[in-house]
Each structure stands twice: as C-alpha cells, then as structure tokens.
N, C-alpha and C positions, 0 to 999 in steps of 0.2 A: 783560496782561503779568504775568508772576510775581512776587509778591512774598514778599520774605522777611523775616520777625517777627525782629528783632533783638536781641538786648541784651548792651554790652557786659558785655567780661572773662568771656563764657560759650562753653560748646560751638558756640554760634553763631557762633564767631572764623573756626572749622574750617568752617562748611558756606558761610561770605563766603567764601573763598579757595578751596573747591571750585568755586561759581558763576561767580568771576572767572577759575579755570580754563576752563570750558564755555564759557565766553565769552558767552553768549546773556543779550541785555536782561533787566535784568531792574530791581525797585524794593526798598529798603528800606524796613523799616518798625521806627521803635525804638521797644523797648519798654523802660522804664524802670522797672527793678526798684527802685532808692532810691524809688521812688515807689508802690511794689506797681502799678504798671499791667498787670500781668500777671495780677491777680487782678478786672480790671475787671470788669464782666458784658460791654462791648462784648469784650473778647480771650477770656474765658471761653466765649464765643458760638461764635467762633472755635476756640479749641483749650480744650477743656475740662478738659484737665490744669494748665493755668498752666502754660506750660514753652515753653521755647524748646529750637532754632530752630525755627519750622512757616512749612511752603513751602506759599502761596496759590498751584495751580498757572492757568493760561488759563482752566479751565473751573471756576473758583471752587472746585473739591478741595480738601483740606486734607491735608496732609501732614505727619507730626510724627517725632520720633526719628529721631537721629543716622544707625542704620546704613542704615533704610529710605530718610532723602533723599538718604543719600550713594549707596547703592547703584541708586535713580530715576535721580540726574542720571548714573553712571555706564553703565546701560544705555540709556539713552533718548539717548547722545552716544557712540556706541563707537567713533568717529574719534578721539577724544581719550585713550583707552588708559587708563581711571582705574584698572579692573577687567578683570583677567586672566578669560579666557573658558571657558579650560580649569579643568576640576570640580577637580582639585587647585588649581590658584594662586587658581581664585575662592576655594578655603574657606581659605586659607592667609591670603590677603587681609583675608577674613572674621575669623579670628580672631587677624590682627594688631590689627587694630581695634579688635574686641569688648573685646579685653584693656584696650587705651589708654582706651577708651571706659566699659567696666564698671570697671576696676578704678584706674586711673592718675588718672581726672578724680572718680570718687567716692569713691574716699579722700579728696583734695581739698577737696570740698565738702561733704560729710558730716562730717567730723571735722574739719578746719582750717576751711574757711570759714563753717560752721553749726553751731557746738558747742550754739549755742542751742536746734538743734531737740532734742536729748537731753537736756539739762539746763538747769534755771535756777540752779545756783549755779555762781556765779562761779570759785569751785577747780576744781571737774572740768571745766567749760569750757576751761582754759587746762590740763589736762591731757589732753582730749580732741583739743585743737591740735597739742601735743605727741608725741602719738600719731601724729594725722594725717600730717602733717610726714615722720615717721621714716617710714611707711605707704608715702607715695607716694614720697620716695627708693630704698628698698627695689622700687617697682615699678619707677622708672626704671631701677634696677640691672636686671632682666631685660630690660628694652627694650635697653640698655645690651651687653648680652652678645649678643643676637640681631642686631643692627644693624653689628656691630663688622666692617669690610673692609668695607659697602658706602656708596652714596651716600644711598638712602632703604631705607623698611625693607624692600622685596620687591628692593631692588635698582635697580630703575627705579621710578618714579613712580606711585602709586596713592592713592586715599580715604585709606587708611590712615595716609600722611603729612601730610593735613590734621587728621583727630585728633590725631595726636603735635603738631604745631603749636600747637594752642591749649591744650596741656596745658603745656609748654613755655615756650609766651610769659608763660602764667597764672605758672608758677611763678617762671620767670629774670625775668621784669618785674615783675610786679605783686608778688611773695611777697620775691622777692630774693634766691631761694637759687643755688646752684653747681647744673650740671647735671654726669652723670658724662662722660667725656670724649668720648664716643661720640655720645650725646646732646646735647652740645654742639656738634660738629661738624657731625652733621643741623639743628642749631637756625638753625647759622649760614649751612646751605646754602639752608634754606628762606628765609632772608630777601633772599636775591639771586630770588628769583622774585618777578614783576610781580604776582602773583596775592595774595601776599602785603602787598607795598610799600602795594597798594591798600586792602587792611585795617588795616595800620598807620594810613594816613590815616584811615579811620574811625574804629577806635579813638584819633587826638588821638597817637601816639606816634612817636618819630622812627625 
C-alpha cells in the first residue's frame, strides 16, 4: 500500500487532500518536525533531503516533491481530471502551481516561519518575518487577480488547487492573516470538499 510521510502545517496538507481526491488506499506516516524526526537516519534512509511530503509508492519507490507527486497521482488516475491533458492547460496547470508552490509557500517558510535559518540575531529575525509576511500577501495578491470570476484557479478542479489550499490554510489558520477576497472565496470553496474535511481531521482543526 502507499504510504504517505506526513507532517503537519506543511506542503504535505496539499498532497493529503490530492490522495483523498484519488481516492485509492492508501497509509500515513507522520513525521514530526517539533521533534526533527525528519532528520532521523531511519527517514534520512528514506528521503534524503529531510523534507516532506515523500510518497512510498507499492513497489517500495520513493517519491518526493510537490509538483512530481502531484503530477504522478494526476497521471497515473486520469479518470479523476486533476491535470488537463492538452500541452497548453497541462503547462498552464503547471505554472499555476509552480508559482503557489515556488513562490507563495516559500516566502512563507523562508522568511516568516525560518527567519532562524538566515540569521541568529534576534532584530532581523523579526524583520525578516516582516518582510515575509508582506512577501507572500503580495503573492497572494497575483493569485488573487488570476482566479477572480472563477471557482478554482484553471476554473475546474486540478493539483493546482491543493497547493493553493495548504498555503491558505497555513496562512488564514495557523498565521491569522486576511486572505484577499478572491482567495478567500476559493478558501472557503475548498473546504466544502470531503477531500479536504478529511485533512482538517488530521490536522486536529475544525
């Protein structure tokens, strides 16, 4: 059975709520970052970047990074419509993503939630937060103008909108800021999907 390396309040939120789309069995496995478990030698063994999410596929493969599992479990399921098939909406798809992916969740993490890894004094930490913060509002804002008239961001439902998701939840739940009105609206569509509901349960949140 597949299992998937967990951990919460990460990009992992996004590739739980892809799987529970796909619907197909599958296990969790969490990993617990308060705990560096992710730096284990046993997970290190495993994914030797320390990083989540990595998909243990049937045949004991390892799979790691965002766009490659998103884009696996979308080809490997193309009943389920995650990813557009046509060369234009697959790359359009692609660099809805990439963007949420590269630049929305790592301003994030990079500069609000790891100010430690650039600096050890305490000021430019809390001005690197500050930074972060404006960083990824500002990206929202382009999510924000791109998404505006429709329901998800290509329109209909794709990978794409499980990255926005966990960028989202990270920010409006866990950080506590306003989303802009666009991105709020998608926030709150995605949470009416079961695919969803189900990851709230794991992440503990109502």
């Amino acid at each position: 059975m597949t299992t998937l390396c967990y951990a919460k309040k990460t990009c992992s939120v996004g590739i739980h709520v892809l799987m529970e789309e796909v619907g197909e069995p599958f296990e969790v496995r969490v990993v617990d970052f308060s705990k560096k478990e992710q730096k284990t030698p046993e997970y290190l063994a495993l994914n030797p970047k320390g990083k989540v999410a990595a998909l243990v596929r049937d045949d004991g493969s390892v799979l790691t990074e965002y766009a490659a599992i998103a884009i696996w479990l979308a080809m490997t399921h193309p009943e389920k419509n995650l990813m557009p098939t046509d060369p234009e909406g697959f790359a359009r798809t692609l660099e809805a993503m990439d963007f949420v992916v590269g630049t929305v969740h790592m301003l994030s993490w990079r500069m609000f939630r790891r100010p430690d890894a650039y600096t050890d004094d305490p000021a430019e930490q809390e001005k690197l937060k500050v930074r972060g913060k404006a960083a990824m509002l500002d990206a929202f804002a382009v999510v924000d103008e791109q998404i505006a008239g429709k329901d998800y961001m290509m329109g209909d439902f794709t990978v794409a909108d499980t990255a926005l998701y966990y960028c989202e939840y990270w920010a409006r739940d866990v950080a506590g800021w306003d989303l802009p009105p666009n991105v709020e609206a998608h926030y709150q569509r995605m949470l009416t999907r079961p695919s969803v509901q189900a990851n709230r349960k794991l992440e503990g949140v109502a």
